[in-house]
N, C-alpha and C positions, 0 to 999 in steps of 0.2 A: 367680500371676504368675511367666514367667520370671526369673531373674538375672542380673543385667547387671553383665559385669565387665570389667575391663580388661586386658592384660598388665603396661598400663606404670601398675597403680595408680592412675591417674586417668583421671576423665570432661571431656569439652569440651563445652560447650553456646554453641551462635553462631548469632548473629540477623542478618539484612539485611535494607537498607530504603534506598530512593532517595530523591533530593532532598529532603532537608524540614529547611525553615529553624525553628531551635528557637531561641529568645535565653538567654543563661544560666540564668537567672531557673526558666526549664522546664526545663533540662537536667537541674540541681541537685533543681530538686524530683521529677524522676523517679530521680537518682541518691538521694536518702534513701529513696523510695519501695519503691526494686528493693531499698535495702540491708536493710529493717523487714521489708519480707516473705519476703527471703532467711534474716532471725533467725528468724522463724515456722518455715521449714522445717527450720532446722539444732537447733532449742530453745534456742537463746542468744544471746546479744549479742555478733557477732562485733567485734574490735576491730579494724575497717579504718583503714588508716592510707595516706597519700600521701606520696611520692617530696618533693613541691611545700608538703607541711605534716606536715614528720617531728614524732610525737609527740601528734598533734591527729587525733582522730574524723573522719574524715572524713561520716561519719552524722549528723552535724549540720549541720544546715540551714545555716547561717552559713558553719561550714569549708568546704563544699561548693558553696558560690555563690560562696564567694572564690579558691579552689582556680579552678573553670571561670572567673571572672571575669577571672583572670590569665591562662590559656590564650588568650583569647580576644584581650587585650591583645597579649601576642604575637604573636597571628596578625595583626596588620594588612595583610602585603601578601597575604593569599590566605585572606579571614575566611569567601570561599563551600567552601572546603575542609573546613568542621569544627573541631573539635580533639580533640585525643586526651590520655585522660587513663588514667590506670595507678593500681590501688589492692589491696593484698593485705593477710592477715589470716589468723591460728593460730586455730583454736577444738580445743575436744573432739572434737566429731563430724567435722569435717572439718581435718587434720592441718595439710592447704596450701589456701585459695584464695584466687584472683585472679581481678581484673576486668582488661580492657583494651578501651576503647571509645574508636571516632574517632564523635562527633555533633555535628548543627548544619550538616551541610554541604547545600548547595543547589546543588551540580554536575548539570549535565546528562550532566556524560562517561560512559560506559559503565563507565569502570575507576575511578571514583568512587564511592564506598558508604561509605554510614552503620554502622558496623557494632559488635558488642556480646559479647565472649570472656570466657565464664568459664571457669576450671578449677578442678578442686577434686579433694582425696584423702582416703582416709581410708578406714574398715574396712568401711563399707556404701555406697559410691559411688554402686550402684547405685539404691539406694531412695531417694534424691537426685533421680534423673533426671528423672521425671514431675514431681513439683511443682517444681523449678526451671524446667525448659523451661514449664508452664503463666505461671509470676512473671515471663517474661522478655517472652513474650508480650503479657502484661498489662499491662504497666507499657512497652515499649517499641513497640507495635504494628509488629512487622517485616512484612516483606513471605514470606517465609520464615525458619525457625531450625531447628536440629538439635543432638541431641546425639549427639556423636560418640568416635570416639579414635582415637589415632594407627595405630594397628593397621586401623581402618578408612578412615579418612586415604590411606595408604597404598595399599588395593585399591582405591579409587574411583577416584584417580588413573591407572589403566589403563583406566579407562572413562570416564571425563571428565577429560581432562588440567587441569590447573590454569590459574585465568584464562579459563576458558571460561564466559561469563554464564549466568546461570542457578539454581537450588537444587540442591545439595548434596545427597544422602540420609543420614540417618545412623541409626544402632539408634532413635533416634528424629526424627522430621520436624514441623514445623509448615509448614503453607502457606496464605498468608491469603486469606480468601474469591474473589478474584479470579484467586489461582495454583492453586486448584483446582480450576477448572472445566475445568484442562487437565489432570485426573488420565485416566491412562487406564482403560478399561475393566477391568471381571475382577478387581481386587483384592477381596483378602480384607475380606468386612464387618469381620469380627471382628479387623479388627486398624484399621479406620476411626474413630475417634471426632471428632466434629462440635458445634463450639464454638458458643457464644450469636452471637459474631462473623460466622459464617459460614465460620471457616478450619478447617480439618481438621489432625488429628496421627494420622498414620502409625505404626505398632508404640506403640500409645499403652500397654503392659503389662497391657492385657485381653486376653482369650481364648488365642492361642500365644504372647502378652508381645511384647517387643524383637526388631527385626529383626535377626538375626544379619549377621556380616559375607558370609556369601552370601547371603543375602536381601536386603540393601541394594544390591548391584551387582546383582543380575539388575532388582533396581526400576530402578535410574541408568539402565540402560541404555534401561527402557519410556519413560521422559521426557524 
């Protein structure tokens, strides 16, 4: 498997997904669900904490349906918008990460998305990558996700300006069985891996591993 690194020490992994109405209740329990299997990948019991409930787990069921419960209360004048909520956490293996997620919303607007940012640092970021992008998938069925960084942030931006709808590419892609049927021809098998779902992940770190930052913009550009 290639290595996948950063300049700026950390990885991004981001998911998107349109309209779909979630009530607390689900949001919560996908939020403990992403966090249990996010402990799986890292070997420990990260201790997430919130902005909204300093000092209190947010990985428990209760904090986490109370946390969103209260978001939600707030949002009364614009409750098809989502809410967004913010959660970060020190472990061993990974130095710094953070979540930031707007879910719940049921906009039809184009410049409305549901959407799901992790980051995270630490001395093997890379061997991260694969099974988090797989857990975010899982647990938040996006419409597309990628892991990226700001270094490639950066190049795809001259090829797809920002705000321009659509998927993202990044060293690693997911696209859900329906955004794949618009893959174009000629890609590499060996870098195709094809989920139970029906979505495919892009530079999935079999065969030549992770798409590099040239190999991701010459992709942007085919889609």
């Amino acid at each position: 498997m290639a290595e996948l690194t950063s300049p700026e020490g950390h990885l991004i992994a981001r998911g998107f997904w349109g309209p779909r109405y979630e009530p607390p209740q689900q949001i919560a329990d996908k939020v403990v669900a992403f966090l249990a299997a996010l402990d799986g990948v890292v070997g420990e019991t990260l201790p997430w904490s919130s902005a909204r409930l300093p000092g209190s787990s947010i990985a428990e069921p209760a904090n986490a349906l109370r946390a969103i419960s209260e978001a939600f209360q707030r949002n009364t004048d614009a409750p098809h918008l989502g809410v967004t909520q913010a959660y970060d956490a020190r472990g061993k293996r990974v130095e710094d990460v953070s979540i930031t997620t707007t879910v719940g919303g049921y906009s039809d607007s184009p410049n409305v998305r549901n959407a799901f940012v992790l980051k995270w640092r630490g001395a093997d970021v890379g061997a991260l990558a694969v099974p988090i992008l797989r857990r975010l998938v899982s647990v938040r069925d996006p419409d597309w996700a990628a892991v990226t960084s700001r270094t490639l942030t950066r190049a795809l931006a001259e090829v797809r300006p920002a705000g321009k709808p659509g998927p993202k590419v990044g060293h690693l892609t997911y696209l859900s069985a329906g955004r794949a049927q618009a893959l174009p021809g000629g890609l590499d098998d060996k870098q195709l891996e094809t989920l139970d779902d029906g979505g495919i992940i892009i530079g999935s770190g079999e065969g030549d591993g992770f798409l590099s930052v040239e190999g991701a913009t010459a992709l942007q550009r085919r889609l």
